[in-house]
TIVEXGU-131609 format. One line per 5 residues: number of its first residue (from 1); their letters; for each residue x, y, z of C-alpha. Coordinates in pm, whole numbers, plus 50000, padded with zeros to 5 digits. Each point is the difference from the previous one (the first is absolute). Example, Ala and Ser with C-alpha at 12.3 -4.5 7.8 and 13.67 -1.06 7.14 Angstrom:
1 = as = 51230,49550,50780  50137,50344,49934 $
END
This chain:
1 = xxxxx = 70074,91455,81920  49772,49878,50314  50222,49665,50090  49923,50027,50397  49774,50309,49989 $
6 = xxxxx = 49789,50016,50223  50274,49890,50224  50204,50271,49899  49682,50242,50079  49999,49908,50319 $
11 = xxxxx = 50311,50088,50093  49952,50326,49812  49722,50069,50245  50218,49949,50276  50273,50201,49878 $
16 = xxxxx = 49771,50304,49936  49766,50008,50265  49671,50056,49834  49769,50224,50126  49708,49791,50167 $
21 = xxxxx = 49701,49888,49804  49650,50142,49983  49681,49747,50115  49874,49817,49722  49651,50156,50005 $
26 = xxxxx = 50116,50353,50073  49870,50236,49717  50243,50204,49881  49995,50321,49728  50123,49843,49676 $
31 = xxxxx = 50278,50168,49783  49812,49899,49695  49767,50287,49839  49682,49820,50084  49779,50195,49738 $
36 = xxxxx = 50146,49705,49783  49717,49845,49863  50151,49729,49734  50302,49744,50091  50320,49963,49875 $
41 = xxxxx = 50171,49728,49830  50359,50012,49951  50198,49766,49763  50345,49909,50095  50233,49989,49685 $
46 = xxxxx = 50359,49865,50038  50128,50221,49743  50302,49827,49878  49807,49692,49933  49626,50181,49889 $
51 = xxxxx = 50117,50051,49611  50255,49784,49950  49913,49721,49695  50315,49807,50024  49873,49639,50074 $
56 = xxxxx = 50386,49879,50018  49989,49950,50414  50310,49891,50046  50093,49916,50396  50281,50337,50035 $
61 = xxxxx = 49946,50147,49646  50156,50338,49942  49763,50247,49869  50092,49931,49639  49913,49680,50051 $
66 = xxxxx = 49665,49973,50209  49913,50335,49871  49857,50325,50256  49691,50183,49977  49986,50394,49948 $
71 = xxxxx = 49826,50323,50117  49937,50023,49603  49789,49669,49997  49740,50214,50216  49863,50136,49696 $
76 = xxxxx = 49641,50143,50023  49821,49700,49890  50199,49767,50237  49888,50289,50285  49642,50011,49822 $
81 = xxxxx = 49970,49631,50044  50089,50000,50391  49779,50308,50062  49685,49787,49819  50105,49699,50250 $
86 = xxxxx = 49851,50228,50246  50318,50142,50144  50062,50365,50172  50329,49976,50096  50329,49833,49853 $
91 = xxxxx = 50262,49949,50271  50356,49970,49732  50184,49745,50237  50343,50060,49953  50034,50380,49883 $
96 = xxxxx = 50355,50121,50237  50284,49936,49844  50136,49653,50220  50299,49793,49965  50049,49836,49673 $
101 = xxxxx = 50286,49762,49846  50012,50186,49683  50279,50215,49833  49854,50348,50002  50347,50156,50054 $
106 = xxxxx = 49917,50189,49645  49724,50213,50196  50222,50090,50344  49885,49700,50159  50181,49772,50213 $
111 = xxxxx = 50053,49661,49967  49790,49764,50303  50181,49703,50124  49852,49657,49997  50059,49902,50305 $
116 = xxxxx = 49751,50318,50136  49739,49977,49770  49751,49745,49954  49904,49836,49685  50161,50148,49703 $
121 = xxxxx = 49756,50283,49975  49981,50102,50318  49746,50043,50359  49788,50305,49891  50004,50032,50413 $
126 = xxxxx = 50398,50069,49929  49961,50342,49916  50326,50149,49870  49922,50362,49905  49653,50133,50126 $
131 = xxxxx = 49994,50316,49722  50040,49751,49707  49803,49708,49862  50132,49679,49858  50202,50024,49714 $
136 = xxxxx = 49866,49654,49862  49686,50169,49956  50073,50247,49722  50063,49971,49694  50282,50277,49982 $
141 = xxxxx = 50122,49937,50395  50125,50375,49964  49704,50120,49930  49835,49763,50286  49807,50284,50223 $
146 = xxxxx = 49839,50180,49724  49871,49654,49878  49847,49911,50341  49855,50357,49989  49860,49931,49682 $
151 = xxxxx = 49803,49662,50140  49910,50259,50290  49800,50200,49735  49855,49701,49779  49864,49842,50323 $
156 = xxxxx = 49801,50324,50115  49898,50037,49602  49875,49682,50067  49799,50074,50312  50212,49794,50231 $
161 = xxxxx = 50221,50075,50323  50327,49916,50043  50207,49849,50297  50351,49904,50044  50162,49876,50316 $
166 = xxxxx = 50231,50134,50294  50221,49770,50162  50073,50220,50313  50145,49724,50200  50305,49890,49812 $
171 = xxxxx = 50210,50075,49684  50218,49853,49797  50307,49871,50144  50171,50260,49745  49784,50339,49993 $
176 = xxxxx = 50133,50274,49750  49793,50275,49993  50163,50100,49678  49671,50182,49879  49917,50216,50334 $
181 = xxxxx = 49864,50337,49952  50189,50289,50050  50091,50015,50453  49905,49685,50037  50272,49754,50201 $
186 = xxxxx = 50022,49658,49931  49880,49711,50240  50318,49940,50225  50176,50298,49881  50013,50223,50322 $
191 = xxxxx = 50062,49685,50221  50179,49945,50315  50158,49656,49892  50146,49948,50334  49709,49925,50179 $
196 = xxxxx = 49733,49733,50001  49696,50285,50013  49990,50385,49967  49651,50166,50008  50094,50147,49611 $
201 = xxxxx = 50201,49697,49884  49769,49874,49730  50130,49653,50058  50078,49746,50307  50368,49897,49992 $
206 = xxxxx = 50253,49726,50151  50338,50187,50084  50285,49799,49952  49858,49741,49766  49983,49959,49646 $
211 = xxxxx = 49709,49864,49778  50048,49632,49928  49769,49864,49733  49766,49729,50104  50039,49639,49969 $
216 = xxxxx = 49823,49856,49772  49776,49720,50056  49853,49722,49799  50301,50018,49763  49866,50337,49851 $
221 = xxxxx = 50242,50202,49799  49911,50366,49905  49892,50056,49641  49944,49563,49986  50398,49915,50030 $
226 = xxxxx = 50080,50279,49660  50328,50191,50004  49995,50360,50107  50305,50221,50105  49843,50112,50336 $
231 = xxxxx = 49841,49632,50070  50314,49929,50230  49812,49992,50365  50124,50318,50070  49779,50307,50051 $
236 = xxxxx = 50208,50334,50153  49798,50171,50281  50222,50107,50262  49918,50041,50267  49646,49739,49976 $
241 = xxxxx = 49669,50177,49995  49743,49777,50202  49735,49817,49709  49691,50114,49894  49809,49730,50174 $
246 = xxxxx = 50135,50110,50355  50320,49804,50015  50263,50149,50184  50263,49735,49858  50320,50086,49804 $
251 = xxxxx = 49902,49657,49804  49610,49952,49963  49879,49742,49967  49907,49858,49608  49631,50033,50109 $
256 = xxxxx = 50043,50366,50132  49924,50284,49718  50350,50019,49976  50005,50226,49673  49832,50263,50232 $
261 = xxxxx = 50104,50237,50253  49768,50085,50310  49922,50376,49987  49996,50219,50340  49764,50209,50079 $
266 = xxxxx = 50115,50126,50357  49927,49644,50236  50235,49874,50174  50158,49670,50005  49831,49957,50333 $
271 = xxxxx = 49666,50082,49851  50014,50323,50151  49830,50285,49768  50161,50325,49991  49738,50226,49854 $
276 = xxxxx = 49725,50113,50122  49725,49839,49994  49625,50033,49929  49736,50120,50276  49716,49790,50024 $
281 = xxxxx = 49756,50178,49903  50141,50008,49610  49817,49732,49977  49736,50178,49943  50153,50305,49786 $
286 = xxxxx = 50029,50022,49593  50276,49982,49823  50027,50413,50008  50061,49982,50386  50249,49709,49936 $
291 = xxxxx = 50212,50212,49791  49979,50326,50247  50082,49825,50230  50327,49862,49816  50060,50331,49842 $
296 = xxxxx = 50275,50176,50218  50093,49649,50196  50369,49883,49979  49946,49631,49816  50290,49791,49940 $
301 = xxxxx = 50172,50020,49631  49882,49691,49844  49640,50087,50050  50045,50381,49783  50167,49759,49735 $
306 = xxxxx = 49700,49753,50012  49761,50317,49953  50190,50149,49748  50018,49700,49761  49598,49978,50044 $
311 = xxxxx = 49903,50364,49933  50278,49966,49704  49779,49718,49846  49704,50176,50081  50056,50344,49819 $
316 = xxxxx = 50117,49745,49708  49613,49905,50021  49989,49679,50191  49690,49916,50112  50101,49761,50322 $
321 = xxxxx = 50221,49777,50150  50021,49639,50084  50243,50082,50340  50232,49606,50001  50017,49849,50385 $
326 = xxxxx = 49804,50353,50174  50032,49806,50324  50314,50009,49990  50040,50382,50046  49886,50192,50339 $
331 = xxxxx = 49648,50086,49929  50109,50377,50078  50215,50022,49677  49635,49914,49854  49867,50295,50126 $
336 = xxxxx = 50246,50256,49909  50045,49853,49616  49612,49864,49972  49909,50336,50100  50223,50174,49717 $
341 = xxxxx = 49912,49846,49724  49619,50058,50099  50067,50350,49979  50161,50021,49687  49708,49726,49848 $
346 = xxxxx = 49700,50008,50299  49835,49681,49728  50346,49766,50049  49996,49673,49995  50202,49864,50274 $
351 = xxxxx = 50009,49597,50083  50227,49853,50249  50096,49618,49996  49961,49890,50309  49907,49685,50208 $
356 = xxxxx = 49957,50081,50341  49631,50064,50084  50090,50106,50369  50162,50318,49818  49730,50064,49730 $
361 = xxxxx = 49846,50289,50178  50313,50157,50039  50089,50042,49665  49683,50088,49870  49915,50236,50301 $
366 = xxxxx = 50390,50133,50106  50177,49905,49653  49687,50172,49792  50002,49700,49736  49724,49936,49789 $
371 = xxxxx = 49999,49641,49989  50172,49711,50135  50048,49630,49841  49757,49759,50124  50203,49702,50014 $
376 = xxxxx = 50044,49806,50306  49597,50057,50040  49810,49983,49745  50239,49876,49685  50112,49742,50233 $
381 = xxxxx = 49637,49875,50102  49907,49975,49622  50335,49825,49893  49921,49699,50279  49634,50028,49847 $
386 = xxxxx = 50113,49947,49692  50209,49717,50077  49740,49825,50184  50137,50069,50352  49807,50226,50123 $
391 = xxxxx = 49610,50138,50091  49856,50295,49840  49842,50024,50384  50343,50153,50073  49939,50320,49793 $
396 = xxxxx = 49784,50127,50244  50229,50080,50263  50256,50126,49720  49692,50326,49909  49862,49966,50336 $
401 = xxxxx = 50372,50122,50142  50115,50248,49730  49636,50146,49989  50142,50359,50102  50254,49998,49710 $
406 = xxxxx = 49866,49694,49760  50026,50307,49735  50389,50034,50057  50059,49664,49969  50110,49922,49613 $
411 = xxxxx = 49885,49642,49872  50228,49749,49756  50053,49699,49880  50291,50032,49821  50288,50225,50020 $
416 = xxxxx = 50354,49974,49914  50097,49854,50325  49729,49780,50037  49979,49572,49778  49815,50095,49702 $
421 = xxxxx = 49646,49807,50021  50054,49777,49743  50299,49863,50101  50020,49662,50145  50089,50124,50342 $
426 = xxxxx = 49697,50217,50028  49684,49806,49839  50101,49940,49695  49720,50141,49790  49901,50382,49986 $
431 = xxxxx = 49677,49926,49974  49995,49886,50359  50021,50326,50088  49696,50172,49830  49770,50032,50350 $
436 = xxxxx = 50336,50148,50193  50017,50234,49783  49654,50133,49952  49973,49993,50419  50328,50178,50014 $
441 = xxxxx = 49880,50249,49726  49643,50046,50138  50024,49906,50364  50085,50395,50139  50117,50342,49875 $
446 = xxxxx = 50352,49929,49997  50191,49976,49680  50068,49674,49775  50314,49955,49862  50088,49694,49711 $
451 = xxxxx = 50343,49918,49884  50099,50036,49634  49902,49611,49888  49780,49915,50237  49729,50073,49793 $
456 = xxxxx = 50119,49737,49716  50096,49733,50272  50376,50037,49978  50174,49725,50201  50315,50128,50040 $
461 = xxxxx = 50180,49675,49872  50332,50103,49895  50357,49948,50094  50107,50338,50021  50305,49965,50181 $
466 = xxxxx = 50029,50214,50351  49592,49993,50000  49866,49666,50027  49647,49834,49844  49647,50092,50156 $
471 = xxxxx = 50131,50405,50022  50022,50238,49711  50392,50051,50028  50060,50308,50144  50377,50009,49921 $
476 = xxxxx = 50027,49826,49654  50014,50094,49665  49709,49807,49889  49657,49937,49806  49632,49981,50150 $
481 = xxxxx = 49856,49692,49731  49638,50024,50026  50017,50431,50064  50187,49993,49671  49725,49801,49836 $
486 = xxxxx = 49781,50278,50124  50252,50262,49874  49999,49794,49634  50332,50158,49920  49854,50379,50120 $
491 = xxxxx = 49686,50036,49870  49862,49909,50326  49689,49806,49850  50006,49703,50155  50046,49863,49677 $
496 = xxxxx = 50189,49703,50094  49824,49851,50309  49831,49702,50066  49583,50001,50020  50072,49898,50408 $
501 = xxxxx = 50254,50285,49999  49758,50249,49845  49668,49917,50173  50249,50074,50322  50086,50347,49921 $
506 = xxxxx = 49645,50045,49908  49883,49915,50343  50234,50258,50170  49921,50238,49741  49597,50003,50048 $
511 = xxxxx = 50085,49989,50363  50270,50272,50048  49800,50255,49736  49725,49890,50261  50170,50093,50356 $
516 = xxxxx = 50123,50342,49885  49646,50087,49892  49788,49914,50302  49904,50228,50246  49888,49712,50212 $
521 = xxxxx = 50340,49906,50019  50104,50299,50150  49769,49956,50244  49869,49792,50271  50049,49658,50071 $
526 = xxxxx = 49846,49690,50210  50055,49626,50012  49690,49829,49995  50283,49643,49988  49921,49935,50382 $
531 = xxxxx = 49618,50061,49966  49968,49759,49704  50218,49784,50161  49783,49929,50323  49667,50028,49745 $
536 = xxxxx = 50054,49876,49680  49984,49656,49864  50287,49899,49780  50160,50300,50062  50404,49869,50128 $
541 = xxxxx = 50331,50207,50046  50137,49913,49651  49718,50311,49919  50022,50396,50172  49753,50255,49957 $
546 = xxxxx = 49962,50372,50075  49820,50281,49893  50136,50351,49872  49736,50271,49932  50041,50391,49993 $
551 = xxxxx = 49711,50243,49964  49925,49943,49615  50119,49594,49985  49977,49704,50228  50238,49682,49897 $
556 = xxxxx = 49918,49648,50088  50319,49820,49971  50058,49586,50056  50333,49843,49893  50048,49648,49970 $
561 = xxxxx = 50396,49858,50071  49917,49616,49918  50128,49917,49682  49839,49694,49957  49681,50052,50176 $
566 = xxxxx = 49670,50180,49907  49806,50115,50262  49603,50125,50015  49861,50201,50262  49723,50266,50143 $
571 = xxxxx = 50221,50211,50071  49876,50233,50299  50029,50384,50075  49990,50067,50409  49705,50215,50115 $
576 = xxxxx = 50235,50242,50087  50084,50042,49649  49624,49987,49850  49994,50325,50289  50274,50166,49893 $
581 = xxxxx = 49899,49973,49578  49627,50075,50073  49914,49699,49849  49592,49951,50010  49860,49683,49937 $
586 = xxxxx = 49997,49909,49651  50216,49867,49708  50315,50182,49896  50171,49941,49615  50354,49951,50100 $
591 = xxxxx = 50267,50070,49698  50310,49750,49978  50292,50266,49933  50314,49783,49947  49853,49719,49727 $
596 = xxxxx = 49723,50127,49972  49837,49696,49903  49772,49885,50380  49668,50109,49978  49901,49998,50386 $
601 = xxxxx = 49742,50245,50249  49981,50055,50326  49703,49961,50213  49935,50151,50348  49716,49893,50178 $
606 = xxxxx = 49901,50041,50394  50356,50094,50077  50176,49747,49791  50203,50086,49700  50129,49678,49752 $
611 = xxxxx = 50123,49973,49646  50057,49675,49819  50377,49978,49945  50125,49740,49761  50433,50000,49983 $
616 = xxxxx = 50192,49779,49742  50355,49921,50175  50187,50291,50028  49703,50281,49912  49988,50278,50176 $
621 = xxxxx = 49624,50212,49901  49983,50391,50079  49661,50065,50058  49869,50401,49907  49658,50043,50205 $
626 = x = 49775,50189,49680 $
END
């Protein structure tokens, strides 16, 4: 879904005039509820693909034939056995009933045409009716919301949160609201038609011009060149509504996200907003004064609609939401819906994607989010670590700069958009990935998030059909190989993996359970990488350090990203952190907390602090001061 996107960002930004960011070091109130004292871990589950043990993976396969996973096959030891990973929060990817190329006439559901809909079961960021889920998920598709209602209640039984996402920038290219509770109006149904832009149209339009369907390139053929009675090239949308991606073009273009349609939410085509907009100082203000200040303000209609579907999910007992392409919405709209939700659930969890740091303030600080994605900072860093291309000197910078909001900022290594680490076209090996992610577990208070698979080293290898190798598909009907040797035919045991696979999820099981039970890691933090750097002997920038402590724990933690190199070291603490532990000279027992297999001490003496540090390639050791 991101072919050109930071490209298509950028014009976003131009187009909707973005309110101007904060300074980097300027301290802002957070949104979060700071008396937080443990982290969060969320784990992303794709969940047409989480329980499904059809190993058939056939490039197109219907769902009889590749097989789909269920809401049922989140039964309480498959939720028992994520929880014990040392998850909070499950974010069910895929939950809003999208686009699919499926008969489910039977239920009063229309058919999707191919040549709209990518994949043969569907974009979950193609949302066709926001007050249903997808039917492929149930096991009676008539009885579909009470099932998802159901997993709602196992998943709190099981001590876990749960988040689904909003796409408020686009929907599918057919939206029926066919589901919409009672007074509610369909996307597009009150629209002027006749014009390109109308404060209260909920889409952009192109008078005078029908939809023409794509051409497609590389000799792709929807559903892989199979028959279908509406694969003709002809999609009926008269007149054209501009693309979800921005484009304003009767015909997008193949690359465009041309089975969307842009939403509007009152800017013009000129960029122009016409709402009012936030006084400065809301900066500063909670989300209560956010939402009096929205409360008797004319907004334009697709914003109410956006609000509406959130509080709908919400009183249904959603925890959260994952909010697809924030950036591309006016940071206002933010505000007003952010601001909703919080008072209906003040403990929400709400994450934006986004990738512009220039604008992270202003979501957190004007949108009231909780959390952003950390991607083009600190995910991108550790992938060129990873791959050899790049220092661990450059982290620095990366907390240095996000300092004021480093808790905001949500760390990943996977996620469905993202190459699975295994794959050839990230490193290869998942392994290779064991110090990233115990730096971007342990390195602030933000949350970590891991990707269904990632903690059994799925490559993503398959031919799925739309979706290609290195990426989970996303719009296939298709299996997850090593996952399903985890799932061992759902008893979730792990009965079927290899030793390699198993020591794997044992490492991000000791170290999850680990994160969401320090207090130091809701603390404070300071790299000691520069000191040791300009002191130590041996020490090189394939290693990072830093230290973590809070009031009743202090963390010593060294990573090692070489995979074929050991390296041994004194490593040093700074005077200015012997000061601010109250360290006196002596020797200190240090615990290893992750293998729990160094046995190392710390000695200070005349203002120096060292400990001996011994890493086998790709070790990372979290030190607990005793």
């Amino acid at each position: 879904m991101k072919k050109s996107l930071y490209q298509i960002i950028t014009v976003s930004f131009l187009l909707f005039g973005m309110i101007s960011c904060d300074k980097p070091n300027e301290k802002k109130e957070s949104t979060l509820q700071m008396e937080q004292t443990h982290k969060v871990v969320v784990y992303q589950v794709f969940t047409r693909l989480f329980g499904n043990t059809n190993t058939t993976n056939k490039a197109w396969g219907t769902l009889e034939e590749n097989g789909v996973g269920k809401f049922s096959d989140f039964t309480d030891k498959a939720l028992q056995e994520i929880k014990d990973l040392g998850v909070t929060h499950i974010w069910y990817t895929g939950i809003p009933h999208h686009a699919v190329i499926r008969d489910y006439t039977a239920y009063g559901i229309s058919d999707d045409d191919p040549d709209v809909v990518k994949g043969r079961a569907g974009s979950p960021y193609a949302v066709k009716d926001y007050y249903n889920v997808n039917p492929d998920l149930a096991d009676d598709p008539a009885n579909r919301m009470a099932e998802f209602e159901s997993l709602i209640q196992r998943t709190h039984q099981n001590d876990l949160k749960v988040i689904i996402d909003i796409v408020p920038n686009h929907v599918a290219r057919r939206y029926e609201g066919k589901n919409n509770p009672k007074g509610v109006r369909d996307f597009g149904a009150d629209d002027d038609t006749n014009v390109e832009y109308n404060r209260n149209n909920n889409f952009y339009y192109i008078p005078g011009k029908s939809f023409e369907v794509p051409i497609a390139l590389n000799e792709y053929r929807p559903l892989g060149g199979e028959k279908h009675p509406l694969s003709n090239g002809i999609f009926e949308e008269n007149p054209a509504k501009w693309t979800g991606n921005g484009s304003r073009e009767a015909r997008p273009d193949f690359y465009d996200w041309y089975e969307t349609v842009k939403i509007n939410y009152g800017i013009k085509p000129d960029g122009r907003k016409d709402f009012e907009e936030l006084p400065p100082h809301f900066r500063e203000e909670d989300y209560k004064a956010h939402f009096d200040f929205w409360k008797n303000k004319d907004v334009p209609d697709s914003w109410k609609k956006f609000r509406d579907i959130a509080l709908f999910w919400t009183k249904k007992g959603v925890d959260g939401f994952r909010f697809d392409m924030a950036e591309m919405v006016p940071v206002e709209f933010w505000s007003f819906m952010n601001s909703a939700i919080k008072m209906e659930n003040p403990k929400a969890f709400l994450l934006a994607e986004i990738y512009n740091p220039r604008e992270y303030r202003n979501y957190i600080h004007l949108g009231k989010m909780d959390y952003l994605y950390d991607k083009v900072e600190l995910y991108d860093t550790l992938k060129n670590i990873m791959q050899g291309r790049g220092s661990t000197d450059n982290l620095i910078p990366i907390q240095q700069g996000l300092s004021d909001i480093s808790q905001h900022m949500l760390h990943f290594l996977e996620n469905h958009d993202e190459q699975r680490i295994a794959s050839p076209e990230f490193v290869g090996k998942a392994e290779i990935a064991k110090p990233a992610a115990v730096l971007s577990a342990t390195i602030d208070q933000a949350p970590m998030m891991i990707y269904f698979g990632q903690e059994v080293g799925e490559p993503a290898a398959e031919n799925a059909g739309f979706g290609s190798p290195s990426r989970t598909s996303i719009f296939d009907y298709i299996g997850v190989p090593h996952h399903q040797r985890w799932m061992n035919k759902g008893t979730f045991d792990g009965g079927q993996l290899s030793q390699s696979e198993k020591e794997l999820r044992d490492f991000y099981k000791r170290l999850l359970n680990f994160t969401v039970k320090s207090p130091a890691l809701a603390g404070n933090y300071a790299e000691i990488h520069a000191f040791n750097r300009g002191n130590t002997e041996w020490y090189n920038d394939r290693v990072f350090s830093y230290v973590r402590w809070s009031q009743n724990q202090k963390l010593i933690i060294v990573t090692n990203f070489d995979s074929d190199k050991a390296f041994g070291f004194e490593l040093q603490l700074p005077p200015s952190m012997i000061e601010a532990w109250e360290l006196k000279d002596g020797e200190y027992d240090l615990e290893e907390k992750l293998y729990q297999n160094a046995q190392t001490n710390l000695i200070v003496s005349a203002n120096q602090a060292k400990v001996r540090v011994d890493l086998k390639p790709l070790e990372s050791w979290i030190l607990q001061l005793k």
